[in-house]
N, CA and C atoms of all chains as a GROMACS GRO file, in nm:
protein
  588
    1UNK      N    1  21.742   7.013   8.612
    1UNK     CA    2  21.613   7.039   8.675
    1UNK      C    3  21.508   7.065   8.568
    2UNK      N    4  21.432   6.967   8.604
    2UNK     CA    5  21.294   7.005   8.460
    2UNK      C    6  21.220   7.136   8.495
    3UNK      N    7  21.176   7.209   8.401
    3UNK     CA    8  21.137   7.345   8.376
    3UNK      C    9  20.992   7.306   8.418
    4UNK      N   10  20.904   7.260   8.383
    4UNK     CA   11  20.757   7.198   8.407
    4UNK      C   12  20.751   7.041   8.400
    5UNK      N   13  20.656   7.000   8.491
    5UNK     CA   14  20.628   6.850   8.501
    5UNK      C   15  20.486   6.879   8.533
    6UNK      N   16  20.400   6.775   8.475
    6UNK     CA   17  20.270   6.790   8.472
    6UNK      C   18  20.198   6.623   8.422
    7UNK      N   19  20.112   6.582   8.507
    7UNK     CA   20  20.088   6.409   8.518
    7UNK      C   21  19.905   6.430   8.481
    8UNK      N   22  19.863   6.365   8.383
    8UNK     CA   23  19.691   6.355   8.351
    8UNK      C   24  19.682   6.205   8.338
    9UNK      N   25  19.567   6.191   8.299
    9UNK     CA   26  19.521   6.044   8.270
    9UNK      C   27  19.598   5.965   8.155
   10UNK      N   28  19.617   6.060   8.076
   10UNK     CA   29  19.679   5.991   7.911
   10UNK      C   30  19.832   5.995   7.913
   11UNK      N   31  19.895   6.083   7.962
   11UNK     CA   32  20.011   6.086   7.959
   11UNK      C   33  20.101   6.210   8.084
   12UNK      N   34  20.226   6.174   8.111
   12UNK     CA   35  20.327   6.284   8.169
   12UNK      C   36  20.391   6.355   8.039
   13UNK      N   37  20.416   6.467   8.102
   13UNK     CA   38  20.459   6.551   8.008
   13UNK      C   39  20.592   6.645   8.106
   14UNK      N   40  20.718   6.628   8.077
   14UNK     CA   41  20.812   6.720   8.125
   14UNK      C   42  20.902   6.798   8.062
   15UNK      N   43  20.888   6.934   8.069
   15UNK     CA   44  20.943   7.054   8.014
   15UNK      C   45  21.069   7.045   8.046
   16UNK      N   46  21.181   6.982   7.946
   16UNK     CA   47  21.345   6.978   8.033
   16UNK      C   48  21.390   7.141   7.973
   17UNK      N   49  21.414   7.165   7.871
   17UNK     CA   50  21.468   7.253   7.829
   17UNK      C   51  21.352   7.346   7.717
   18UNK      N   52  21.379   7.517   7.804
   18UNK     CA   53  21.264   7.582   7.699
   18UNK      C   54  21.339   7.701   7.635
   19UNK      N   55  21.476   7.710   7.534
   19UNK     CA   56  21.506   7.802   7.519
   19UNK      C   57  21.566   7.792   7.412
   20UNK      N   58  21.574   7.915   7.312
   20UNK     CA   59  21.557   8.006   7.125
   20UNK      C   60  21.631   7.871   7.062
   21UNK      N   61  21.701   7.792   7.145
   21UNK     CA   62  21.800   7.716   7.049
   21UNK      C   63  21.716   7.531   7.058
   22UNK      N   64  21.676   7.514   7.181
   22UNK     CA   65  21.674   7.405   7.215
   22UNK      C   66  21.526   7.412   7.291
   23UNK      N   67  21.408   7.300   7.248
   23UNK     CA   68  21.300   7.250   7.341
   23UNK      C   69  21.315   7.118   7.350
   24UNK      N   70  21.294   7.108   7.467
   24UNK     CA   71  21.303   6.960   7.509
   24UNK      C   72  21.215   6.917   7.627
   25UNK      N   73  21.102   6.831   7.555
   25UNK     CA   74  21.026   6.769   7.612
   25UNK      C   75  21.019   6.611   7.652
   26UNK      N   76  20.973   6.606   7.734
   26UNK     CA   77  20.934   6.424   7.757
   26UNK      C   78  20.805   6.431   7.734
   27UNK      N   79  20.774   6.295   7.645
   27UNK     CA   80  20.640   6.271   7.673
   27UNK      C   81  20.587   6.115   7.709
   28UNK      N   82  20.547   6.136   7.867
   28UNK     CA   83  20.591   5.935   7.872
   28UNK      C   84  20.428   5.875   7.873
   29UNK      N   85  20.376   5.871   7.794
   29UNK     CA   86  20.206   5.788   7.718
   29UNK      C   87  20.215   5.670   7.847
   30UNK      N   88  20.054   5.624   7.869
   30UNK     CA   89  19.959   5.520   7.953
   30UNK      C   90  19.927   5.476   7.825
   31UNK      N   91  19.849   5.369   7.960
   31UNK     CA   92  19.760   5.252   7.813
   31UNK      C   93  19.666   5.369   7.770
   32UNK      N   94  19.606   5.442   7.814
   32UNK     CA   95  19.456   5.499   7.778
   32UNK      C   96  19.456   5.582   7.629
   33UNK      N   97  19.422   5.564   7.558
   33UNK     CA   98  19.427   5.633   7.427
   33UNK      C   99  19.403   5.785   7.438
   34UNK      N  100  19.484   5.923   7.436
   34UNK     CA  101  19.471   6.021   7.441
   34UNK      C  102  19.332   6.054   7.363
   35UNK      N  103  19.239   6.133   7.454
   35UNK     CA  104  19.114   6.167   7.417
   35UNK      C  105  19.152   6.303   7.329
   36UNK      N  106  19.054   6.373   7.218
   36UNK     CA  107  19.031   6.410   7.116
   36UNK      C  108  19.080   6.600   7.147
   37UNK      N  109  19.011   6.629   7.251
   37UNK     CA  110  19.021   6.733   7.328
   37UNK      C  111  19.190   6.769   7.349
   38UNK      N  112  19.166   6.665   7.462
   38UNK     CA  113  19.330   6.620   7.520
   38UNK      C  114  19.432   6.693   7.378
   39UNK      N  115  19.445   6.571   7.311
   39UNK     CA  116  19.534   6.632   7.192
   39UNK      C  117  19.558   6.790   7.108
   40UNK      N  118  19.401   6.858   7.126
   40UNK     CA  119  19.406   6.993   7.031
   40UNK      C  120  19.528   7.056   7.193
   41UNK      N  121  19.464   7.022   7.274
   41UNK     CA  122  19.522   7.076   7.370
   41UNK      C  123  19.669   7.061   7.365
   42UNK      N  124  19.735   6.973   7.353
   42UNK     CA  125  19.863   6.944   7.352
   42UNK      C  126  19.896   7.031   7.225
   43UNK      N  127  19.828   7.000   7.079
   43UNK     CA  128  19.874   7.088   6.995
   43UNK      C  129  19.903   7.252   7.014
   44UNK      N  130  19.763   7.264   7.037
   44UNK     CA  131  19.813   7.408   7.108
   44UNK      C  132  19.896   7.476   7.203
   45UNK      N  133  19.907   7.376   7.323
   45UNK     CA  134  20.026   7.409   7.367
   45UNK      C  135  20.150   7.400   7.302
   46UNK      N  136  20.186   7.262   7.264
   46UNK     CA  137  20.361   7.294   7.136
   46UNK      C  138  20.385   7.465   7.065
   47UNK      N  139  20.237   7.463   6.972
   47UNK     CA  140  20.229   7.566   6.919
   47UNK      C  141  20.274   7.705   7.028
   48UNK      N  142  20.218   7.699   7.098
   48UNK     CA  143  20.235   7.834   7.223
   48UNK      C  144  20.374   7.828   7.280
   49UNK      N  145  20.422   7.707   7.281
   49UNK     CA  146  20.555   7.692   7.368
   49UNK      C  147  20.692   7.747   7.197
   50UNK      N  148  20.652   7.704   7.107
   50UNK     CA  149  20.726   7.756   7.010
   50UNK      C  150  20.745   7.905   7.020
   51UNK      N  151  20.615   7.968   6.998
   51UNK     CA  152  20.594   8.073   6.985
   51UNK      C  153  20.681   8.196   7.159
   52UNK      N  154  20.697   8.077   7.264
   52UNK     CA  155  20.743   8.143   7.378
   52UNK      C  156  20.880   8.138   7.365
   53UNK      N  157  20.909   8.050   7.286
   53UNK     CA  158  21.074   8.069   7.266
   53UNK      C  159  21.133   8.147   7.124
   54UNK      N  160  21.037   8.167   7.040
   54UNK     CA  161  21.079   8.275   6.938
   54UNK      C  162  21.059   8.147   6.826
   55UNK      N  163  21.070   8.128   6.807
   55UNK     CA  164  21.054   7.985   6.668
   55UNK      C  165  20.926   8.009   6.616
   56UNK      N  166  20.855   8.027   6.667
   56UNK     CA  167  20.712   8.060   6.567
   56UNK      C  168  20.678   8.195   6.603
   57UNK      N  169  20.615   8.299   6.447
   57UNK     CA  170  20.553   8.406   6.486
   57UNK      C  171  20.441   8.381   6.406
   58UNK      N  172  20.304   8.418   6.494
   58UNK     CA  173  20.205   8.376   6.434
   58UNK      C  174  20.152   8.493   6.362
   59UNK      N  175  20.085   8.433   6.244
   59UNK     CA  176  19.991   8.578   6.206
   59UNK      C  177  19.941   8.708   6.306
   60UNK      N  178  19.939   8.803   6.255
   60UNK     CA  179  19.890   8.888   6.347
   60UNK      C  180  19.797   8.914   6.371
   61UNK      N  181  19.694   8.838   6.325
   61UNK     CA  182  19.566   8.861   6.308
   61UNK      C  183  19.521   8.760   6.443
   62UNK      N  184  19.604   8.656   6.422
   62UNK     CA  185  19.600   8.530   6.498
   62UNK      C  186  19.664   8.502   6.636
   63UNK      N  187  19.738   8.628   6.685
   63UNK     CA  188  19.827   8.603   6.812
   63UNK      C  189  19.766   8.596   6.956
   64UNK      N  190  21.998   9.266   9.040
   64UNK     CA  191  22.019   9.210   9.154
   64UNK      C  192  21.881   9.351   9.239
   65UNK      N  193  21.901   9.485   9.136
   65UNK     CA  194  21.793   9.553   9.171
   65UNK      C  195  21.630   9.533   9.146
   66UNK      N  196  21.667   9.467   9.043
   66UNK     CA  197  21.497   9.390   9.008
   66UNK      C  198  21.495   9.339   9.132
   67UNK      N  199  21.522   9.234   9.175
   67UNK     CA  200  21.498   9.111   9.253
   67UNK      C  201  21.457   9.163   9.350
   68UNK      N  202  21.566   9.288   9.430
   68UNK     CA  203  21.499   9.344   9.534
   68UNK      C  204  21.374   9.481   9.561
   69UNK      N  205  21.316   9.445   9.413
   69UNK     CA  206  21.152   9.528   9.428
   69UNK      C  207  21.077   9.357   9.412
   70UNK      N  208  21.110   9.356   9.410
   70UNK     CA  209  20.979   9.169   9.454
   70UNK      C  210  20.913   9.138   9.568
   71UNK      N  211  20.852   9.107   9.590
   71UNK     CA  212  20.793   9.094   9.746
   71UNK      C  213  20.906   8.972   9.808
   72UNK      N  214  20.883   8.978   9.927
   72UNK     CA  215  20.976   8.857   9.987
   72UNK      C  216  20.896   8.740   9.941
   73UNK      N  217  20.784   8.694   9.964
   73UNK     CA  218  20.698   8.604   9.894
   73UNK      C  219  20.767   8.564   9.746
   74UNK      N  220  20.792   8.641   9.662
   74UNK     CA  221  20.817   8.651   9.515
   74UNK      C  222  20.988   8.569   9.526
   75UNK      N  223  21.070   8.677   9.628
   75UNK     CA  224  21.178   8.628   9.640
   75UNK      C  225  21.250   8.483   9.673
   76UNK      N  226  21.125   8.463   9.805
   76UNK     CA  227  21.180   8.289   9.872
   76UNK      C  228  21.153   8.243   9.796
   77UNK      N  229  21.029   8.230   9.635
   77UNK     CA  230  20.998   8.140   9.535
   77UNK      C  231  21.123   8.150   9.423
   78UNK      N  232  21.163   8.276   9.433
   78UNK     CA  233  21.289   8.252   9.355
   78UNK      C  234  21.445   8.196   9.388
   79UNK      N  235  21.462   8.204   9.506
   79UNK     CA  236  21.533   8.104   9.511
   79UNK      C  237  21.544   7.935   9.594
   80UNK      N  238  21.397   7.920   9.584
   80UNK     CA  239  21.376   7.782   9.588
   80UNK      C  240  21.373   7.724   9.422
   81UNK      N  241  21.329   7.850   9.346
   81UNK     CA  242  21.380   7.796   9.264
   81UNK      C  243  21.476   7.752   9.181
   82UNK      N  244  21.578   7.849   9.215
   82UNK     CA  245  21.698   7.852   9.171
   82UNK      C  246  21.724   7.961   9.063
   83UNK      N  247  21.859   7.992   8.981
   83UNK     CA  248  21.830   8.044   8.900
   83UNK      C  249  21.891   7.976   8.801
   84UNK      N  250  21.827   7.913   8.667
   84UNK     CA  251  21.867   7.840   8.553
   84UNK      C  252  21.927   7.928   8.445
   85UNK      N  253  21.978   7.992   8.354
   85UNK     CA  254  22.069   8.064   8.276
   85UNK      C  255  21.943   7.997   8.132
   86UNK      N  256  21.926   8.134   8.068
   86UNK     CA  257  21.842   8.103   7.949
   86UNK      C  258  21.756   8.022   7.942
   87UNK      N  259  21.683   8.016   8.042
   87UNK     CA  260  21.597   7.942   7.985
   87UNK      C  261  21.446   7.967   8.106
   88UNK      N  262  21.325   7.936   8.046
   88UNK     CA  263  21.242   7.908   8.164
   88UNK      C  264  21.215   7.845   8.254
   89UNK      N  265  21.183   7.842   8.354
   89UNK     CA  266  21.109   7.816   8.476
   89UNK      C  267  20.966   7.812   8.550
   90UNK      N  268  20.927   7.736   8.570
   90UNK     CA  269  20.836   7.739   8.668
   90UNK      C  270  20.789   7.642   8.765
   91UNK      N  271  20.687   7.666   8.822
   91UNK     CA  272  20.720   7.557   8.944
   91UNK      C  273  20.655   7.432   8.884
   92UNK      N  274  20.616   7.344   8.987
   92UNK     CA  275  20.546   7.178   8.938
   92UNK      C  276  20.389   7.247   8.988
   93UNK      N  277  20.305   7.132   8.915
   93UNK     CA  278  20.204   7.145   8.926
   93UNK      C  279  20.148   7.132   9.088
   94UNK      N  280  20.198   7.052   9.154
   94UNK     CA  281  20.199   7.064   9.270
   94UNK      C  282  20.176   7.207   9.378
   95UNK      N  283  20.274   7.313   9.314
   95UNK     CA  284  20.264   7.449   9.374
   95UNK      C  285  20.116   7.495   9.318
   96UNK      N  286  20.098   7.467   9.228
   96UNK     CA  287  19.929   7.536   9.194
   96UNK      C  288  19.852   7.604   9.255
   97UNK      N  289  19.845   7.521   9.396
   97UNK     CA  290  19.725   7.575   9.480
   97UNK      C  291  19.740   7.706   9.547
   98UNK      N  292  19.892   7.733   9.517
   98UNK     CA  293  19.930   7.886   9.572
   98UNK      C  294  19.976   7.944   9.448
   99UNK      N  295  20.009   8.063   9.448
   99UNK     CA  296  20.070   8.149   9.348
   99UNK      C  297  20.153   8.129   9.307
  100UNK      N  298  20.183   8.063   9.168
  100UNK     CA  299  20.313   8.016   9.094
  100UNK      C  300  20.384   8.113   9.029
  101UNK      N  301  20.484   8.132   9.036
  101UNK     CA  302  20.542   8.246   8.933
  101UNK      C  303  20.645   8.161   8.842
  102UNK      N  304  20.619   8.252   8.741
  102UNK     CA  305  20.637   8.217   8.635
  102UNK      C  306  20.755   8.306   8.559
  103UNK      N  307  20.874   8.259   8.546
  103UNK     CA  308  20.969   8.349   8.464
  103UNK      C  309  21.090   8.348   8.330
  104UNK      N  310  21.140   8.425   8.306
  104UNK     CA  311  21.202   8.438   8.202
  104UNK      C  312  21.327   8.536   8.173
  105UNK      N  313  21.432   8.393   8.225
  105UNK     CA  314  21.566   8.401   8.253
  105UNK      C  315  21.675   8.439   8.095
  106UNK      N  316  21.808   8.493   8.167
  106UNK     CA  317  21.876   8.459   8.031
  106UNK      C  318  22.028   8.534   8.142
  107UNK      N  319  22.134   8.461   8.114
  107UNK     CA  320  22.223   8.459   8.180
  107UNK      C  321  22.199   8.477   8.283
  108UNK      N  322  22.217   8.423   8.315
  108UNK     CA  323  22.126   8.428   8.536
  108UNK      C  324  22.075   8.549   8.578
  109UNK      N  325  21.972   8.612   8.490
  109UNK     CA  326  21.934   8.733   8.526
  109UNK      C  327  21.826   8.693   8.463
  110UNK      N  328  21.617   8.712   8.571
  110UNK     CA  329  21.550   8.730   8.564
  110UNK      C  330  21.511   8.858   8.469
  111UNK      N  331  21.457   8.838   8.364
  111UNK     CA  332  21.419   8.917   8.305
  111UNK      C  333  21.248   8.960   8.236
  112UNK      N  334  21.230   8.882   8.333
  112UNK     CA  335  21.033   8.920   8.340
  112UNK      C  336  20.997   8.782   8.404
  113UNK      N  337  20.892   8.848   8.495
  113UNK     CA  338  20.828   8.745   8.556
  113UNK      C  339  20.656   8.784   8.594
  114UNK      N  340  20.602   8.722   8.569
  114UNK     CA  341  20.423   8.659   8.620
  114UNK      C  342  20.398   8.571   8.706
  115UNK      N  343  20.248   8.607   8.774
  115UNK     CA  344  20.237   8.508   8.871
  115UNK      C  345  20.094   8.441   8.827
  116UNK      N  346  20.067   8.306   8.827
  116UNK     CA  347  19.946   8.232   8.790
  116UNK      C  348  19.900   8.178   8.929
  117UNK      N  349  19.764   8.177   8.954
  117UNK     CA  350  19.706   8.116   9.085
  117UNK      C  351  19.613   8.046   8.974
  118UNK      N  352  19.505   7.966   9.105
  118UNK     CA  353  19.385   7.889   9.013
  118UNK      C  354  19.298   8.049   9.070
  119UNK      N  355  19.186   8.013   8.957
  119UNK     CA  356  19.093   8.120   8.997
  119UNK      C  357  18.952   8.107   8.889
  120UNK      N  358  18.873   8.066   8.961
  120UNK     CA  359  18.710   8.071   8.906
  120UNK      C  360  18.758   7.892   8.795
  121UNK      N  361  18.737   7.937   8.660
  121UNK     CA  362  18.730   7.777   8.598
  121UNK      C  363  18.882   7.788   8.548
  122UNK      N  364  18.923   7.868   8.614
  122UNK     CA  365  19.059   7.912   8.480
  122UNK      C  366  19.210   7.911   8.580
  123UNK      N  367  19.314   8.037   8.482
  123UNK     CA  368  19.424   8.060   8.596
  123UNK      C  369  19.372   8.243   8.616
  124UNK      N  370  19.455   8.308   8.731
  124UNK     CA  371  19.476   8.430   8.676
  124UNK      C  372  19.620   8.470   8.696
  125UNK      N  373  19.682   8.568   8.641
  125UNK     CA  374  19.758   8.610   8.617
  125UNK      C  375  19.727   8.781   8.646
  126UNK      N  376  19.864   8.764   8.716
  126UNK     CA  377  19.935   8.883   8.806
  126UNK      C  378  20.074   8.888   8.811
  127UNK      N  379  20.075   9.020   8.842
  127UNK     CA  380  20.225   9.066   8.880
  127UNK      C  381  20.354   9.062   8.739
  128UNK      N  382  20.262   9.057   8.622
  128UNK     CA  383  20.347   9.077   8.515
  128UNK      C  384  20.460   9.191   8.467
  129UNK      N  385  20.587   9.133   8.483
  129UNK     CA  386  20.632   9.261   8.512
  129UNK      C  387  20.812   9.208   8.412
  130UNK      N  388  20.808   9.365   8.315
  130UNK     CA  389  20.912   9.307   8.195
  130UNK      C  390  21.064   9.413   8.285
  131UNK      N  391  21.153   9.388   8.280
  131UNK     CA  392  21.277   9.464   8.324
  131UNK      C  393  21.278   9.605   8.250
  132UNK      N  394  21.278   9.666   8.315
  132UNK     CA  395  21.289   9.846   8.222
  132UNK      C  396  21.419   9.833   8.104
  133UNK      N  397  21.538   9.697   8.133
  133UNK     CA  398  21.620   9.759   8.032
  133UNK      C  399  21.596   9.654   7.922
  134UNK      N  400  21.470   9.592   7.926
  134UNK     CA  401  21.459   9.465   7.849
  134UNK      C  402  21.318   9.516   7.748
  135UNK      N  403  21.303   9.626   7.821
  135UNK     CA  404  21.117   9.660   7.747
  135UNK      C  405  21.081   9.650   7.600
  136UNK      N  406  21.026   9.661   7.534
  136UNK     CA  407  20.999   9.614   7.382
  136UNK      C  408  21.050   9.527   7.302
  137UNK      N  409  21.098   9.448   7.383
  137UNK     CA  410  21.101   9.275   7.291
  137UNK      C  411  21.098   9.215   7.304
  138UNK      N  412  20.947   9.236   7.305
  138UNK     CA  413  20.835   9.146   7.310
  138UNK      C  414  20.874   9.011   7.406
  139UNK      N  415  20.949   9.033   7.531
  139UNK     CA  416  20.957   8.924   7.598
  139UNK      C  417  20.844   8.894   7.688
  140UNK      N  418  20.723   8.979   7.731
  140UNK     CA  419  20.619   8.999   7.805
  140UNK      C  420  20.498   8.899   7.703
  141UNK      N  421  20.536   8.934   7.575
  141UNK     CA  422  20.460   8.848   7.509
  141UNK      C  423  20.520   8.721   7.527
  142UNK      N  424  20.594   8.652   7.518
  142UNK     CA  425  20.672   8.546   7.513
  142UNK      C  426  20.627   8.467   7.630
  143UNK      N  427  20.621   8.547   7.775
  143UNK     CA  428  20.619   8.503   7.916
  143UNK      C  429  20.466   8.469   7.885
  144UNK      N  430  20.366   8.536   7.878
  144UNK     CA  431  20.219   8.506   7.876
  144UNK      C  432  20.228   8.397   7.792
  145UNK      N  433  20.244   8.397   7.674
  145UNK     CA  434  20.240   8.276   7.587
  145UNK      C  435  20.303   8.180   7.640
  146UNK      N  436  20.440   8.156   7.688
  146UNK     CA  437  20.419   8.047   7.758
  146UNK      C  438  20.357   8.024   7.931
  147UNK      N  439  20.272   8.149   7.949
  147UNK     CA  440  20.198   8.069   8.095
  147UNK      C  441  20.102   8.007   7.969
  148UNK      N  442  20.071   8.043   7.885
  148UNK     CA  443  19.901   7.998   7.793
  148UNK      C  444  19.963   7.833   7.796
  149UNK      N  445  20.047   7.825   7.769
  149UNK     CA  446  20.082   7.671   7.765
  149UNK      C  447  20.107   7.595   7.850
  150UNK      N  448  20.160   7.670   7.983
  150UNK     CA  449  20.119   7.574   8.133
  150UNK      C  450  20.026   7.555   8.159
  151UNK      N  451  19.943   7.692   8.109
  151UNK     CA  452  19.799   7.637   8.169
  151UNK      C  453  19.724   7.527   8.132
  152UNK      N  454  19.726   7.557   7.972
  152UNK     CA  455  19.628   7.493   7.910
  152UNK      C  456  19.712   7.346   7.927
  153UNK      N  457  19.828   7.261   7.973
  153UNK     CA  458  19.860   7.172   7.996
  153UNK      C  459  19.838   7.091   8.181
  154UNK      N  460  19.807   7.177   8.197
  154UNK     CA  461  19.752   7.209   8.353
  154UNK      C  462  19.642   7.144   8.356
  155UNK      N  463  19.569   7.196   8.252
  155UNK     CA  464  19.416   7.153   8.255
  155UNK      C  465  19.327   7.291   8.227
  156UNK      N  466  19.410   7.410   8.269
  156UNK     CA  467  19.332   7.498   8.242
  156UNK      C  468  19.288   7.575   8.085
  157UNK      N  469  19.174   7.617   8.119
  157UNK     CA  470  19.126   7.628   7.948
  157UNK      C  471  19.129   7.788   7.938
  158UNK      N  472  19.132   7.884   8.073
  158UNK     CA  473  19.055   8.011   8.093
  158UNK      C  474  19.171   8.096   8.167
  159UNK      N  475  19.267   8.231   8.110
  159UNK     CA  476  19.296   8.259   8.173
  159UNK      C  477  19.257   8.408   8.177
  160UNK      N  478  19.264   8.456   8.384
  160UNK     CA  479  19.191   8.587   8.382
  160UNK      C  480  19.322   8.675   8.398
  161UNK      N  481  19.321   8.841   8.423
  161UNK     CA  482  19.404   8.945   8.468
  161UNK      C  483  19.296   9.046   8.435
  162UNK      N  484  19.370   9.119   8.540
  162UNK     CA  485  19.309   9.247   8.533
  162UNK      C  486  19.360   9.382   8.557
  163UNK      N  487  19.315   9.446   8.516
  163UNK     CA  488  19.449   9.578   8.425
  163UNK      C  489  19.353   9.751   8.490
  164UNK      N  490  19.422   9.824   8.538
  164UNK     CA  491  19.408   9.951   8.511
  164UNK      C  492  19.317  10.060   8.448
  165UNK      N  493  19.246  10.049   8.497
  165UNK     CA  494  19.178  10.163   8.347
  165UNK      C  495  19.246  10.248   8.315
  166UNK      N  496  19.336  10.320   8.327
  166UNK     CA  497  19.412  10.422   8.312
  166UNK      C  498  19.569  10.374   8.228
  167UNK      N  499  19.562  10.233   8.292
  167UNK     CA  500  19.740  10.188   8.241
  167UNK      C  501  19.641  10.121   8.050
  168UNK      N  502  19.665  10.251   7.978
  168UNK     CA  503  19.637  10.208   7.818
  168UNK      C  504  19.713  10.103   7.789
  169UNK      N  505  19.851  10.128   7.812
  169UNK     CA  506  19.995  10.038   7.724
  169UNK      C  507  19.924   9.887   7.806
  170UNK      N  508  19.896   9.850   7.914
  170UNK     CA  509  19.844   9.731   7.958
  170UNK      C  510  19.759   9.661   7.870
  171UNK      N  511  19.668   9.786   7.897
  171UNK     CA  512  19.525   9.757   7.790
  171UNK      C  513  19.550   9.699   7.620
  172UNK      N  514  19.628   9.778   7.567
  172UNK     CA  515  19.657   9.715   7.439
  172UNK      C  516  19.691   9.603   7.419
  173UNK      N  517  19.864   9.580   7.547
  173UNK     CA  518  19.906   9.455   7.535
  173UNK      C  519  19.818   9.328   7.554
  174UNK      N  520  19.736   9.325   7.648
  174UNK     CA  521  19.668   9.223   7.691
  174UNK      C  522  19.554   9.194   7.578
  175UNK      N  523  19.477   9.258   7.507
  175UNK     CA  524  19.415   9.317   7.420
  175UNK      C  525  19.485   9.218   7.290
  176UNK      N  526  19.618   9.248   7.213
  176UNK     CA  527  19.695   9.199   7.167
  176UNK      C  528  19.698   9.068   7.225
  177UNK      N  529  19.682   8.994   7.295
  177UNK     CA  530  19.722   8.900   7.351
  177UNK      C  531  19.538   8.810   7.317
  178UNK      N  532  19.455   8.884   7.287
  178UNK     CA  533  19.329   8.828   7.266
  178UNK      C  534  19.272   8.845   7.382
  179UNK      N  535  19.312   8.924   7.512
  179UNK     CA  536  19.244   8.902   7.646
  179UNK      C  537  19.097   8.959   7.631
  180UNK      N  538  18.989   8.980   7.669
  180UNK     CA  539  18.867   9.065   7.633
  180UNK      C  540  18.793   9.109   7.766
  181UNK      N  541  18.774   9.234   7.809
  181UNK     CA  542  18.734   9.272   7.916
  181UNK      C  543  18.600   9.215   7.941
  182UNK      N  544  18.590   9.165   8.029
  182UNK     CA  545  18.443   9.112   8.056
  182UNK      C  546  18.344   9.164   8.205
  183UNK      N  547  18.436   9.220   8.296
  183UNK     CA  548  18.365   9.278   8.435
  183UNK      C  549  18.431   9.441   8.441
  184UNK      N  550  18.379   9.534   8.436
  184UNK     CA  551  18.405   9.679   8.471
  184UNK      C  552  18.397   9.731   8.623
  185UNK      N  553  18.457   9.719   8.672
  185UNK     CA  554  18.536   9.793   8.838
  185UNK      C  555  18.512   9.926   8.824
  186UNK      N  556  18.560  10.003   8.959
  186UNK     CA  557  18.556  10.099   8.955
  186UNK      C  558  18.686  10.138   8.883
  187UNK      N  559  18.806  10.095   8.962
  187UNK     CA  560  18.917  10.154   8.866
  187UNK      C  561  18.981  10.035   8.727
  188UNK      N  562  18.906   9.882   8.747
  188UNK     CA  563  19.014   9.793   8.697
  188UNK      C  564  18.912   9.776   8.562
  189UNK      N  565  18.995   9.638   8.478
  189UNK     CA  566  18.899   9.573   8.370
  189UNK      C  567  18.936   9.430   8.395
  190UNK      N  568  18.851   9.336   8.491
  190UNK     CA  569  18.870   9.184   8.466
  190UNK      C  570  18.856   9.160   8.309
  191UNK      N  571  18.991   9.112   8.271
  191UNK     CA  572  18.992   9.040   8.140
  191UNK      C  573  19.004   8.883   8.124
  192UNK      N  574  18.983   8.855   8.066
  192UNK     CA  575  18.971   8.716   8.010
  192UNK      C  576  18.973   8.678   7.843
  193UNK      N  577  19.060   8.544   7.894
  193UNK     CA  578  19.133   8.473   7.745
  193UNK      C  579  19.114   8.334   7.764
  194UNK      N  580  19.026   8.272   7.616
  194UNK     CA  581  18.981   8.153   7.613
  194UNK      C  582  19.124   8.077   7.552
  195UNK      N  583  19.167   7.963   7.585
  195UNK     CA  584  19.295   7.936   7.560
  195UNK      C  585  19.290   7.824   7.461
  196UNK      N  586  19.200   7.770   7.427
  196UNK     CA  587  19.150   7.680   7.367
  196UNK      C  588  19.135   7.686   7.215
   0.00000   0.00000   0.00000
């Protein structure tokens, strides 16, 4: 059972597995070239989803 | 099995429609959105903190954050918010709100810690807000 599924213009994105040992994502891309935004967004989420499973600790200045 | 039964029944039928997955997270499809999604954080088939995200104003808000008394200080409450920050902001949402206690400090810090920033003063609460972006 996927953990999150979530469908936009540029791409699906499904959360299979979110835990300390293992992330596992799908990411299934359209023709449309992921817009500029779109992407920080995706970055930041990876980043946040690391950080929810223990794999990243961010500065503390920065959390 | 005592957590589960301080949940609202609301809280409960969402938990086991959802099932319970062993280590790992959960939450619903984007689909549930338009009602109160909860959001949690499992580990051997035992719920061990859970939040609830609705849509609200341009953003999500977040409620009902709540860490297990025998699980408290590590930092799994942080963990759970950080990853709603990443449903959301994969959601589409850029803005998430909660709102806290004037009186509950330990709230205040955490959320605070979390970058949240009070922006509306209540009589008893503090609407906070976190740009996710």
């Amino acid at each position: 059972m996927a953990k999150f599924r979530m469908k936009n213009d540029y791409y699906e994105i499904v959360i299979k597995t979110g835990t300390a040992e293992k992330l596992e994502i799908e990411i299934t891309f359209n023709e449309k070239e992921i817009a500029e935004q779109e992407l920080r967004n995706l970055e930041t989420s990876l980043r946040l989803l690391l950080e929810a499973c223990g794999r990243f600790i961010p500065n503390p200045s920065k959390r | 099995m005592e957590f589960l039964s301080s949940l609202s029944l609301e809280t409960r039928s969402n938990l086991s429609l959802s099932g319970v997955d062993p280590q790992t997270i959960y939450h619903s499809f984007k689909e549930d959105w338009n009602t109160t999604t909860p959001v949690m954080l499992f580990r051997d088939n035992q719920v061990l903190a859970i939040g609830k995200l609705r849509p609200y104003e341009d953003g999500v808000y977040l409620s009902c954050l709540v860490v297990r008394d025998d699980y408290q200080n590590q930092h799994l409450g942080t963990r759970l918010v950080k990853y709603m920050f990443a449903l959301s902001l994969l959601n589409g949402f850029n803005t998430m709100y909660t709102e806290v206690k004037k009186d509950n400090l330990r709230a205040l810090a955490f959320f605070k810690s979390l970058h949240f920033k009070r922006i509306v003063e209540k009589e008893m609460t503090y609407l906070m807000k976190r740009n996710l972006q």
